[in-house]
Backbone bond lengths (Angstrom), bond angles and torsions (degrees), N, CA, C in turn:
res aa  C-N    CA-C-N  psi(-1)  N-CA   C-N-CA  omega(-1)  CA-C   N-CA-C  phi
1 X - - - 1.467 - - 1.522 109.99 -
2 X 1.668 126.73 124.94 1.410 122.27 174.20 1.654 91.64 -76.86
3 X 1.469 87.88 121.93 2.158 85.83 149.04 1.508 96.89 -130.36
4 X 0.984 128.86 47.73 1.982 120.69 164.92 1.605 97.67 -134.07
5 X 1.761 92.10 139.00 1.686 93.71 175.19 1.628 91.34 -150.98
6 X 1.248 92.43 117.18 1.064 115.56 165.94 1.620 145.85 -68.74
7 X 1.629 125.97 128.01 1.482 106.54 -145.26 2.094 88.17 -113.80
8 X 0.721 131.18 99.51 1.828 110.47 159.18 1.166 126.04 -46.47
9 X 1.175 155.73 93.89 1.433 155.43 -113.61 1.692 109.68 -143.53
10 X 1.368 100.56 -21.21 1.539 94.03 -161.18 1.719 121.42 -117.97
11 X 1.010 104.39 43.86 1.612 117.68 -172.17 1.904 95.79 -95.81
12 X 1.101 106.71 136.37 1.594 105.86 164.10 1.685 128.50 -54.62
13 X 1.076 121.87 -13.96 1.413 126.52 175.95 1.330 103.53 42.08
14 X 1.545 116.11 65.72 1.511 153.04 148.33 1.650 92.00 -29.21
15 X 1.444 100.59 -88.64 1.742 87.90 -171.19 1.814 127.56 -44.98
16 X 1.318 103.02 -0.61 1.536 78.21 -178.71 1.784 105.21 -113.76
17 X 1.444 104.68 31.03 1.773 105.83 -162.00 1.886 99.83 -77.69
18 X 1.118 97.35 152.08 1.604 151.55 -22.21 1.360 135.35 -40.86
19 X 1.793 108.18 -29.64 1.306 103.95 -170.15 1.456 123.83 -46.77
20 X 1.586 109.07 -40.17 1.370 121.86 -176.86 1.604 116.94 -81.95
21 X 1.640 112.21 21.87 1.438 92.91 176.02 1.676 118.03 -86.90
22 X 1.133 101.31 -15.75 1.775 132.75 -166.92 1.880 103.06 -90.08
23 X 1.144 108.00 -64.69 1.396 140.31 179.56 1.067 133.06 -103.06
24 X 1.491 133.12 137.98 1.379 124.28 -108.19 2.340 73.30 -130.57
25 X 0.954 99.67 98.77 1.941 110.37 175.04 1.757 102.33 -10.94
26 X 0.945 114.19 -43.86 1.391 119.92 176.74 1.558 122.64 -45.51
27 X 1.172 107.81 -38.55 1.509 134.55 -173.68 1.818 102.39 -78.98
28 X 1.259 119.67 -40.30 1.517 140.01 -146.86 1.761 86.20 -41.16
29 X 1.650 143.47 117.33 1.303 108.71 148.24 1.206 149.78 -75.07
30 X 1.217 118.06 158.12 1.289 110.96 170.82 1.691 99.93 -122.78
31 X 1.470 103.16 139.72 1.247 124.63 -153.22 1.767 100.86 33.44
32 X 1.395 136.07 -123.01 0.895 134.50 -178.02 1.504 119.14 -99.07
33 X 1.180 122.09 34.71 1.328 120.34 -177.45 1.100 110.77 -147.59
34 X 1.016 139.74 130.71 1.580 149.92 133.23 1.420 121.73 18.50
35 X 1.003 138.06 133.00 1.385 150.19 156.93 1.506 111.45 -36.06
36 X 1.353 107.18 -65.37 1.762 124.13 -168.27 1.346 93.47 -82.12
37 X 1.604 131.66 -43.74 1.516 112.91 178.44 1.207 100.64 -55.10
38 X 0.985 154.55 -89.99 1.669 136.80 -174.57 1.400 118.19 -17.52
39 X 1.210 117.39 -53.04 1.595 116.10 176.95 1.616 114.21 -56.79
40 X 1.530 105.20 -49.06 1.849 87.91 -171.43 1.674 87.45 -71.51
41 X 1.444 138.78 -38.17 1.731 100.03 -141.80 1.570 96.68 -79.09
42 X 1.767 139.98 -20.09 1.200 138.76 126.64 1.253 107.17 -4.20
43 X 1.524 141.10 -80.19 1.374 145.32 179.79 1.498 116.48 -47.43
44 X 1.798 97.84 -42.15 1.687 82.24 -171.92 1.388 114.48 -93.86
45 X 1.565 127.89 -15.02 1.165 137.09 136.84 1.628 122.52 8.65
46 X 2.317 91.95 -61.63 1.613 95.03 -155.83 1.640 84.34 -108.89
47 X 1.710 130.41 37.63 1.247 130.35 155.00 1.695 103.87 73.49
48 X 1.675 93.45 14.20 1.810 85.91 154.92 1.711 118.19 -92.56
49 X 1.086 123.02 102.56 1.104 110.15 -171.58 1.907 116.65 -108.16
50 X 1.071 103.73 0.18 1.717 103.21 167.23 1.604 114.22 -91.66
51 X 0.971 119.11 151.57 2.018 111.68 -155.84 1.030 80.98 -149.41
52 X 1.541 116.79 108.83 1.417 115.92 127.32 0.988 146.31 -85.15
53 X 1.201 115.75 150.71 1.936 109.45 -177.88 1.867 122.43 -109.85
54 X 0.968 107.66 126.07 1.778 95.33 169.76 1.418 116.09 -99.09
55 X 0.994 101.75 104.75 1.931 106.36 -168.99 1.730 93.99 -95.16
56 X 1.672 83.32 -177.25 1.816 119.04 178.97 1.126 137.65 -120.23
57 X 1.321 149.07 -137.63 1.480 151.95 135.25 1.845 94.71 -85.93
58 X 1.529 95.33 127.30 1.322 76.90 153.07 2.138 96.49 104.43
59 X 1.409 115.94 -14.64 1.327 130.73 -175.40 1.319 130.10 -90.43
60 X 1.584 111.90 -0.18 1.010 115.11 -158.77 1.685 124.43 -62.08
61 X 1.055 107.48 -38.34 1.645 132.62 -174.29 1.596 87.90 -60.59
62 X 1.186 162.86 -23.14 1.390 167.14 128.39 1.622 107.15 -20.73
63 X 1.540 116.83 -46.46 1.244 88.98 179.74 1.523 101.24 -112.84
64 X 1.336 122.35 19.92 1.645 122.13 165.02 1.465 111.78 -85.93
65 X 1.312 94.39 -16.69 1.750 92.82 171.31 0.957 117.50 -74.16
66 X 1.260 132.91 -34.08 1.455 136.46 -158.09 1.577 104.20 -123.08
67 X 1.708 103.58 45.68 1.131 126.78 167.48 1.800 121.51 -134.72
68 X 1.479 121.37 166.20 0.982 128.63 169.53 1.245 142.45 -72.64
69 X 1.465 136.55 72.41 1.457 155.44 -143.01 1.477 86.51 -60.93
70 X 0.955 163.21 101.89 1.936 136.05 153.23 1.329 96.30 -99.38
71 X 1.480 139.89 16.89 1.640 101.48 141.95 1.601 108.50 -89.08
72 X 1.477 109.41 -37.83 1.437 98.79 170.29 1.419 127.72 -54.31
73 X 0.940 135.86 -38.28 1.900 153.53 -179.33 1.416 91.11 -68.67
74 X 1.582 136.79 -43.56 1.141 125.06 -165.98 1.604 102.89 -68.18
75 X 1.986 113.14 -60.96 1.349 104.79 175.51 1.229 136.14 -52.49
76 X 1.417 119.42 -24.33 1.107 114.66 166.46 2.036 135.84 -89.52
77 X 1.455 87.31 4.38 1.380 89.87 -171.46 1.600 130.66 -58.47
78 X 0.988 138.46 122.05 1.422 139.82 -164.07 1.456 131.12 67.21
79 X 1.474 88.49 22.37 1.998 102.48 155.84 0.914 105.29 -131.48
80 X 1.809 119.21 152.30 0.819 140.25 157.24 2.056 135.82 10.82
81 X 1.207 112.87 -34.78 1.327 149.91 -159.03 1.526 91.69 -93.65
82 X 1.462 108.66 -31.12 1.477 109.40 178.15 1.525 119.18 -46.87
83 X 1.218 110.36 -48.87 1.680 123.35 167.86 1.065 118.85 -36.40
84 X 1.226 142.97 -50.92 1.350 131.96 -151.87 1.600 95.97 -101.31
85 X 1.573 135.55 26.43 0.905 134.20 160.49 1.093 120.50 -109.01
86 X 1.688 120.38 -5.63 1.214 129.25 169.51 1.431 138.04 -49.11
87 X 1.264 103.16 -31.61 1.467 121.58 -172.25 1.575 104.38 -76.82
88 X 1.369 122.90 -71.06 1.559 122.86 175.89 1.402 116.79 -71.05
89 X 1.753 118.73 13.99 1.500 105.79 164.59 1.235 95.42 -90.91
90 X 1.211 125.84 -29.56 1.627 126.99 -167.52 1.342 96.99 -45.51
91 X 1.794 107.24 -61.45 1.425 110.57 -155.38 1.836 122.23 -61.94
92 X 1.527 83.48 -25.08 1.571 90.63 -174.89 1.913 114.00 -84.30
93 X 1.557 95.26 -1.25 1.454 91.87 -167.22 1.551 92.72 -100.54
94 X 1.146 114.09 -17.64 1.686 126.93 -168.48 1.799 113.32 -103.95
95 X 1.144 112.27 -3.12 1.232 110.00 -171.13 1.662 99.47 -153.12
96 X 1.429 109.31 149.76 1.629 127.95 159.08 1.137 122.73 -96.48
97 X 1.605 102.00 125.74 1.867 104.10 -173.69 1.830 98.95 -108.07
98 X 1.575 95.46 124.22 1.556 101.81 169.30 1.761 109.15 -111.26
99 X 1.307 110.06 179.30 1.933 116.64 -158.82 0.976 108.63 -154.58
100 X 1.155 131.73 108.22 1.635 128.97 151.13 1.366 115.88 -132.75
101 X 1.424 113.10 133.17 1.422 111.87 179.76 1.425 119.25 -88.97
102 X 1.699 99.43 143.30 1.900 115.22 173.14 1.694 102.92 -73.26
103 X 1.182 134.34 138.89 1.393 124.97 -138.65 1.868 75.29 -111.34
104 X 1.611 107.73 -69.26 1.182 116.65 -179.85 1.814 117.54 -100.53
105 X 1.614 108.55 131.15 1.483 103.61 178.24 1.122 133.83 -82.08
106 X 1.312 113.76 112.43 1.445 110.61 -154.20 1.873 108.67 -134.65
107 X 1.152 116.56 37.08 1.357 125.48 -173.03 1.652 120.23 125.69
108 X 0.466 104.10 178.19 2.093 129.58 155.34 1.218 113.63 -80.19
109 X 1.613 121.79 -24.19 1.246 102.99 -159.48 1.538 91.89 -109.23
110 X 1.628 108.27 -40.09 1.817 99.46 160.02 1.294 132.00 -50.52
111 X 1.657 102.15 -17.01 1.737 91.40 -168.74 1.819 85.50 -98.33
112 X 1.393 133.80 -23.75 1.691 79.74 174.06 1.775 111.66 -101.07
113 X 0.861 124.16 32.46 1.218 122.95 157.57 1.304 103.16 -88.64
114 X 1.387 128.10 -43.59 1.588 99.11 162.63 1.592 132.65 -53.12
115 X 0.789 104.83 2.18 1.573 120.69 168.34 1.218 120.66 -99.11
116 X 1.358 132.08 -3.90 1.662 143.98 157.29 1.488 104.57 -29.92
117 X 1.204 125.96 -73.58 1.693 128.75 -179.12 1.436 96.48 -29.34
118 X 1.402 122.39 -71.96 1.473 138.10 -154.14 1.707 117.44 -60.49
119 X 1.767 102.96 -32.39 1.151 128.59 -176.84 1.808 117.67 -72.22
120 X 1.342 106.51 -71.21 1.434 123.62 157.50 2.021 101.22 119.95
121 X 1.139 94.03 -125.35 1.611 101.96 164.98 1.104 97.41 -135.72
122 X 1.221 120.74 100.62 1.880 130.56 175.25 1.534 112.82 -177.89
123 X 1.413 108.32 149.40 1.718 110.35 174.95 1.832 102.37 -46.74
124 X 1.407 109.08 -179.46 1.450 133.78 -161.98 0.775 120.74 -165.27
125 X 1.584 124.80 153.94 1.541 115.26 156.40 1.655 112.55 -111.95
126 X 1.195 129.25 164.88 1.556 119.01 158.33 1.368 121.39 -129.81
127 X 1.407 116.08 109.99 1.361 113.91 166.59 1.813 133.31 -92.58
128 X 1.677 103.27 135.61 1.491 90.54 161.05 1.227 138.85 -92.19
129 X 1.230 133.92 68.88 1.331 134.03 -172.05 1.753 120.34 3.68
130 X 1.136 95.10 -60.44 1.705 99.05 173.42 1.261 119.30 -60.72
131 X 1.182 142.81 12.42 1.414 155.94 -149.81 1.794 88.83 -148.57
132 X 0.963 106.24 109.19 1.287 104.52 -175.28 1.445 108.73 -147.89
133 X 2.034 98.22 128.69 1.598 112.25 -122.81 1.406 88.65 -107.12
134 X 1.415 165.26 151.41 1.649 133.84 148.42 1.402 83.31 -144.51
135 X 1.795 101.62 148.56 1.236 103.10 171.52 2.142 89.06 -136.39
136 X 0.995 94.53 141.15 1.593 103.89 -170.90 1.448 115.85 -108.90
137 X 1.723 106.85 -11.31 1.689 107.44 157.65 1.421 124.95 -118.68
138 X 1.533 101.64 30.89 1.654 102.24 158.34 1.338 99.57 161.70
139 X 1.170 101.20 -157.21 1.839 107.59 -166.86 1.577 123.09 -44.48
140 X 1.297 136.11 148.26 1.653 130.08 173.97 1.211 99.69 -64.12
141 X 1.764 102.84 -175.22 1.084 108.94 -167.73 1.658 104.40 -79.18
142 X 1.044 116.80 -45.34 1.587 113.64 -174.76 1.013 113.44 -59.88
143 X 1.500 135.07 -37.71 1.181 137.30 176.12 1.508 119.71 -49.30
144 X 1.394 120.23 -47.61 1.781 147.46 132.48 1.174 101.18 -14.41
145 X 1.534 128.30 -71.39 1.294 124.47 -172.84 1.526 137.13 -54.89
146 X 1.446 99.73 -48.72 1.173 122.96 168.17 1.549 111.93 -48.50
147 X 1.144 112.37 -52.79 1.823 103.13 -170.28 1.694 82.98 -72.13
148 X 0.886 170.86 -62.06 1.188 146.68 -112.10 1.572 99.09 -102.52
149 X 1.234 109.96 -35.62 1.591 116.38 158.69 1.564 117.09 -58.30
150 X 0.958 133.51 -54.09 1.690 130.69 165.62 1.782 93.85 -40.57
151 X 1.298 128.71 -47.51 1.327 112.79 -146.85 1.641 103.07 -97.55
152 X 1.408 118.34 -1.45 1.627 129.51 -166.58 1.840 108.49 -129.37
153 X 1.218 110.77 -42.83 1.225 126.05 -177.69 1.790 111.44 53.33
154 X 0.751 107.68 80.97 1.566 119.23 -135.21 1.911 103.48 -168.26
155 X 1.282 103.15 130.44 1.819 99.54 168.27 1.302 118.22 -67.12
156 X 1.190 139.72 167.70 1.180 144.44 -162.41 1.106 126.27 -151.40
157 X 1.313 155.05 58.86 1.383 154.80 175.53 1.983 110.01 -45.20
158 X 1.269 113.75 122.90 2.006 111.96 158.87 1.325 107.89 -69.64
159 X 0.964 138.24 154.11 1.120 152.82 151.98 1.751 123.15 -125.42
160 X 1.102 118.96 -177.29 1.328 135.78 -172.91 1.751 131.92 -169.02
161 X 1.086 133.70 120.13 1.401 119.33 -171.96 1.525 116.82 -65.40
162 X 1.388 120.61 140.05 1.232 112.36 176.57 1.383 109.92 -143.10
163 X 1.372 106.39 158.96 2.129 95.42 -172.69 1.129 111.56 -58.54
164 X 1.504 99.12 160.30 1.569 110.17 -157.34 1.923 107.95 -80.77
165 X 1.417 105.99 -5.16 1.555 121.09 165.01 1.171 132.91 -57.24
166 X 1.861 104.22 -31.04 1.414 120.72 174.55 1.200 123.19 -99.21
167 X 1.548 115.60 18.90 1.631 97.46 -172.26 1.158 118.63 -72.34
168 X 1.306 102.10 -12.90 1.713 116.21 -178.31 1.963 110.37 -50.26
169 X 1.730 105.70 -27.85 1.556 104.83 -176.28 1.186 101.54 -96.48
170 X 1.429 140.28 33.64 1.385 126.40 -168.53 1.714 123.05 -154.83
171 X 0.745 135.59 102.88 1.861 122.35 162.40 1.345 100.11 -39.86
172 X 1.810 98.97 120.29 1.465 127.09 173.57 1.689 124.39 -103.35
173 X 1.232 129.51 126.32 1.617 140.09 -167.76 1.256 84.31 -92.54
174 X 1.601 107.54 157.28 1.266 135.79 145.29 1.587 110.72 -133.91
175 X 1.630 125.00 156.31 1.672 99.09 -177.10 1.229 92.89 173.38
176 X 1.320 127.52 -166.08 1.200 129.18 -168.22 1.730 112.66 -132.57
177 X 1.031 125.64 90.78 1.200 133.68 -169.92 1.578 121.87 -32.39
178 X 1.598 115.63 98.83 1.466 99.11 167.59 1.600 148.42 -98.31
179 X 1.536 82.50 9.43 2.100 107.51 168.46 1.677 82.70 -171.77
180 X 1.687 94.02 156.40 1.661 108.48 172.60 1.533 111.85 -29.32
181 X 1.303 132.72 -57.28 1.240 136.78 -164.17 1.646 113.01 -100.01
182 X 1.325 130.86 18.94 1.516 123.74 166.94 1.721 94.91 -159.09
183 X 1.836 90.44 151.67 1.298 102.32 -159.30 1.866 81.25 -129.57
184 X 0.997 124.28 132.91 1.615 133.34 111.73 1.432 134.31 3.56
185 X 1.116 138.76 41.68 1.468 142.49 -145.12 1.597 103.57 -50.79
186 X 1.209 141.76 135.24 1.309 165.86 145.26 1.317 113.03 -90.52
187 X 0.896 130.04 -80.32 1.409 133.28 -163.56 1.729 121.59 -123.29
188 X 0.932 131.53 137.70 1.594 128.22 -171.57 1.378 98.09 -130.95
189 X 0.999 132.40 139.90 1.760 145.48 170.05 1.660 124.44 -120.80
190 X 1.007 134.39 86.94 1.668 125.15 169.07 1.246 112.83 -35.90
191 X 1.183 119.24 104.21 2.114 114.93 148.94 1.652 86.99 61.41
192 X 1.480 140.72 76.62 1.242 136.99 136.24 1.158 119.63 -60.05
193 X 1.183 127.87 149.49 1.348 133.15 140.14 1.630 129.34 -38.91
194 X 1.034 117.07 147.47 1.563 109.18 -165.59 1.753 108.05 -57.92
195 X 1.800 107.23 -28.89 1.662 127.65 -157.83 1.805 66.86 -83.75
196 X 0.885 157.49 -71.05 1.447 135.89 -104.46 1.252 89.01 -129.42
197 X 1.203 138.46 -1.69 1.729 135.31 155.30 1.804 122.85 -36.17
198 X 1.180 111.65 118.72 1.528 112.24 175.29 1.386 116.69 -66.14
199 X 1.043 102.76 -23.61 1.848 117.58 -179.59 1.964 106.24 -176.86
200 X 1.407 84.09 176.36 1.960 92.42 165.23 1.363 114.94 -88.63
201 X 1.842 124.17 5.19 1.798 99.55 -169.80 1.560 81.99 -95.92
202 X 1.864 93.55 137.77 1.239 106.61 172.21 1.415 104.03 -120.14
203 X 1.163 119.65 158.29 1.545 129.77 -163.32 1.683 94.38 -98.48
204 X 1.348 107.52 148.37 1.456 126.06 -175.51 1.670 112.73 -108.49
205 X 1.159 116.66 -173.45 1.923 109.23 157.38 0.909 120.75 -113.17
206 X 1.360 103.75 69.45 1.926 134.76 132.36 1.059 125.57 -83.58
207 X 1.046 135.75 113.20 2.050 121.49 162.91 1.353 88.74 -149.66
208 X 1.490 97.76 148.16 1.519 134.55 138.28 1.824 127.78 -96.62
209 X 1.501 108.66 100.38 1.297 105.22 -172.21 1.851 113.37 -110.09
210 X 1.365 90.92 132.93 2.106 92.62 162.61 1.613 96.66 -56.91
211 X 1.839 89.24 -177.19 1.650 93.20 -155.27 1.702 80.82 -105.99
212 X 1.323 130.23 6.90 1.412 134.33 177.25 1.225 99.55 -82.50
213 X 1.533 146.56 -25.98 1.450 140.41 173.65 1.632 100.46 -50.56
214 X 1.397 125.49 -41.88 1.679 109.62 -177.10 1.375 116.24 -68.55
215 X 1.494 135.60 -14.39 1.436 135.55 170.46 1.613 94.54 -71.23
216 X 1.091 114.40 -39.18 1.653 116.69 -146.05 2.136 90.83 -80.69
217 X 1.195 106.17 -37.74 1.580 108.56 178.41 1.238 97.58 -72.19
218 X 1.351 147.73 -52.93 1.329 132.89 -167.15 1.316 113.21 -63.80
219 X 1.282 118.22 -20.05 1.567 114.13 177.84 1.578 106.85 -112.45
220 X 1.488 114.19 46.18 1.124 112.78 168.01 1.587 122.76 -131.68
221 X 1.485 117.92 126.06 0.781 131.31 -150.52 1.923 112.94 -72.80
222 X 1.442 130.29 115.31 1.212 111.59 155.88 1.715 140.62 1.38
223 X 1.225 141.79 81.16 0.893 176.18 -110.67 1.631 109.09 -119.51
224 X 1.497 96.14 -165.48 1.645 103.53 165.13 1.675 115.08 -63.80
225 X 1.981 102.88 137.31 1.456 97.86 167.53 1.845 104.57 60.30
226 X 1.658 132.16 12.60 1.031 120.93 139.73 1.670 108.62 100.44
227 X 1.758 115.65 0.84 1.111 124.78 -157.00 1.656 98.28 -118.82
228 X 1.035 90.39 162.56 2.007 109.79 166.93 1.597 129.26 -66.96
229 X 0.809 122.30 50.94 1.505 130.47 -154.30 1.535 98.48 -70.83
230 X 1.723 112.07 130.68 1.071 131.32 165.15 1.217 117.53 -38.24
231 X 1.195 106.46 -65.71 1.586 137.50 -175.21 1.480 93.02 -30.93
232 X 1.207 122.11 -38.24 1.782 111.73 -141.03 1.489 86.86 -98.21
233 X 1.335 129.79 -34.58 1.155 131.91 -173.21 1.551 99.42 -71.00
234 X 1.239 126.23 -60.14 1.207 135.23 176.12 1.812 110.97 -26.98
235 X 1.430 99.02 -65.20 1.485 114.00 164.71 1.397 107.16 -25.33
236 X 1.195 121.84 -84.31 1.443 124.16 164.12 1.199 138.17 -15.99
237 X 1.041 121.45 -30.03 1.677 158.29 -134.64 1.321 82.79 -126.31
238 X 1.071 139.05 -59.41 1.825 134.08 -168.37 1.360 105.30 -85.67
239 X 1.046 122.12 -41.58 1.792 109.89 -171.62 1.399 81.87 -92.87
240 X 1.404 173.55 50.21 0.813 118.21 71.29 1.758 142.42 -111.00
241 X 1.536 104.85 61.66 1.406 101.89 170.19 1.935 91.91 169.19
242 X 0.970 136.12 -101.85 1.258 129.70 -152.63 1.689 105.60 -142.68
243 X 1.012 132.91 123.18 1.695 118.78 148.66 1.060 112.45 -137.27
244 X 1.367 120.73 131.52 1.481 121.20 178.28 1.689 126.70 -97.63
245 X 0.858 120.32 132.44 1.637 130.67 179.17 1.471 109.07 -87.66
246 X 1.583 132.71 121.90 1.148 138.71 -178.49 0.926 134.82 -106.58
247 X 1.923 144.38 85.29 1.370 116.18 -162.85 2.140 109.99 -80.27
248 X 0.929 105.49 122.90 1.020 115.91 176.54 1.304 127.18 -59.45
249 X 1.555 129.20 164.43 1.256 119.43 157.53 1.267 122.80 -129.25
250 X 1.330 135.01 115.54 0.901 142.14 -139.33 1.438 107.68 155.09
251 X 1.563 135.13 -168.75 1.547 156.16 177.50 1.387 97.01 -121.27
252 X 1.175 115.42 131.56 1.485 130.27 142.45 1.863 124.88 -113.32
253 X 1.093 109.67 122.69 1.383 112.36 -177.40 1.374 104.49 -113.19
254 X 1.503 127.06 160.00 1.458 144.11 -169.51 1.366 106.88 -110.65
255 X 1.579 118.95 81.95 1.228 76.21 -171.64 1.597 91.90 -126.84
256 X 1.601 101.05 60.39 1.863 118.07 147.05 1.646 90.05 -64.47
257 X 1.239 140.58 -33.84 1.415 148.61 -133.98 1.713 100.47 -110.69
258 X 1.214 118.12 151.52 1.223 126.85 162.03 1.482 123.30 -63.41
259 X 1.551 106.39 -48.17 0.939 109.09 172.09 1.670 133.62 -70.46
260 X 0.942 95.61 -33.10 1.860 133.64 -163.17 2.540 75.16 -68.41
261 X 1.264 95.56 -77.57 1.439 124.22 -173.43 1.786 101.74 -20.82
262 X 1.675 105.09 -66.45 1.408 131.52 -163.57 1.618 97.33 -70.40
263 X 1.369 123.59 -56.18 1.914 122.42 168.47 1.440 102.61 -50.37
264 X 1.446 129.03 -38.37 1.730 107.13 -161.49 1.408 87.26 -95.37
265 X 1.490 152.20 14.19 1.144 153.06 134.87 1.833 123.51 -50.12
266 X 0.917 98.22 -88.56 1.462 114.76 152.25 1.513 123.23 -18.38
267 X 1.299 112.89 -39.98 1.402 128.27 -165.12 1.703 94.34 -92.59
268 X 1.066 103.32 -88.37 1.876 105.29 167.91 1.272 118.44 -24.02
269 X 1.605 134.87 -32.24 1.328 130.32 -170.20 1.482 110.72 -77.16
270 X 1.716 90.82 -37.19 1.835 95.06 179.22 1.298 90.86 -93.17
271 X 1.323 157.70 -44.20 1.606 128.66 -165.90 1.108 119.17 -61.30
272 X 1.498 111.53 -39.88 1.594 109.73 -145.68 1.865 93.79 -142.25
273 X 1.147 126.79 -34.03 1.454 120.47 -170.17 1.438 105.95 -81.69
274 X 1.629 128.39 -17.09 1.681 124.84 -159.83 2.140 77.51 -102.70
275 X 1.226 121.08 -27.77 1.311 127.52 -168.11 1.318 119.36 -92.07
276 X 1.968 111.37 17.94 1.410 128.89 -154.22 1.429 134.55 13.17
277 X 1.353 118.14 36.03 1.347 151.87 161.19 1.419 117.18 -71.40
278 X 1.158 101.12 15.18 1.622 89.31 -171.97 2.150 111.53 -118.69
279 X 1.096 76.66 20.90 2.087 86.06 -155.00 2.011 92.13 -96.74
């Protein structure tokens, strides 16, 4: 059974500056909640309920969230106001938050291997908070994942199609289809060029990883732009033995992005915030 899901936490979130010079992208809300509060209850949803985090300088408000305010809880206790604390007591009463910081940033694939201590020797999940997944006619995405992992035992990347203009922002699959929605991994690419793209499914921040992906990152060599790329380890990971690519069902929004940010706003206000679902 995976119960650890892992969060990467500590990247500067460049694209969203200024907001992120103060505040750590993770935090950013949407409607009234948090970025990462969406990500763990996503996690605890699919019965991952231990959360790790890979933090930074500069992260702290990450693990004050997913803590116990009692001067705040005190002022507000027995009005109204009480509600909107409901949601992250759940999480904190239902789940364990662990922390270790990535000292230097050096990829995706360094920052969750800095999470090895936290991890152990056991399957995982990894989420990117900023990647923010909702599906409103049935299970999340991890939750999705997970059964397909019980039934493959096998890593797992989500994916999604995206124009063939952007592959340049994305790790790209190629593979061999084994039902409409999962592919066979063959080939993985960091940030191609649109000419040198294997296809349009680009992978999102979803994964399900074996606990053999941390041998496979330590022996992986610096990459595009100077970083640790998953992808490459992943690569590894398929020639020799299995990885599966998942198109999901569900929404994914970007909202490293302004735009990406302002749609998964919009979207939450009418699903879940006008339907007081959002606390």
């Amino acid at each position: 059974m995976i119960k650890k899901c892992l969060f990467p936490a500590a990247g500067y979130g460049t694209r969203f500056l200024p907001a992120t010079k103060a505040m750590p992208k993770e935090m950013l809300p949407v409607v009234n909640k948090p970025l990462i509060q969406y990500g763990v209850e996503e996690a605890l949803e699919a019965g991952l309920n231990q959360i790790a985090i890979v933090t930074g300088r500069g992260k702290r408000a990450l693990e004050d969230h997913f803590d116990i305010s009692y001067e705040l809880e005190h002022q507000i206790r027995n009005t109204d106001k009480e509600r909107y604390l409901s949601g992250i007591r759940r999480l904190i009463d239902s789940c364990s938050f662990s922390y270790t910081r990535q000292i230097e940033m050096r990829g995706l694939g360094h920052a969750i291997l800095s999470g090895r201590p936290l991890i152990g020797d056991e399957p995982f999940a990894v989420v990117l908070a900023d990647d923010l997944c909702l599906n409103t006619e049935g299970d999340g995405v991890l939750a999705q994942m997970v059964r397909l992992y019980n039934q493959f035992r096998c890593s797992i990347v989500a994916i999604e199609e995206v124009p063939p203009e952007e592959t340049s922002k994305y790790g790209i699959i190629a593979g061999e289809a084994i039902r409409d929605d999962i592919y066979r991994v063959s080939s993985m690419v960091e940030k191609p060029r649109p000419e040198d793209a294997p296809s349009n499914l680009a992978i999102i921040g979803r994964y399900i990883l074996t606990p053999d992906i941390f041998e496979l990152i330590e022996q992986t060599e610096p990459g595009k732009g100077g970083e640790i790329q998953i992808t490459d380890a992943l690569m590894k990971q398929a020639q020799q033995g299995c990885v599966l690519a998942y198109r999901f069902k569900g929404r994914r929004f970007d909202c490293g992005s302004a735009e990406g940010y302002i749609a998964a706003t919009n979207f939450c206000f009418e699903h879940f915030y006008k339907a007081g679902k959002a606390f």
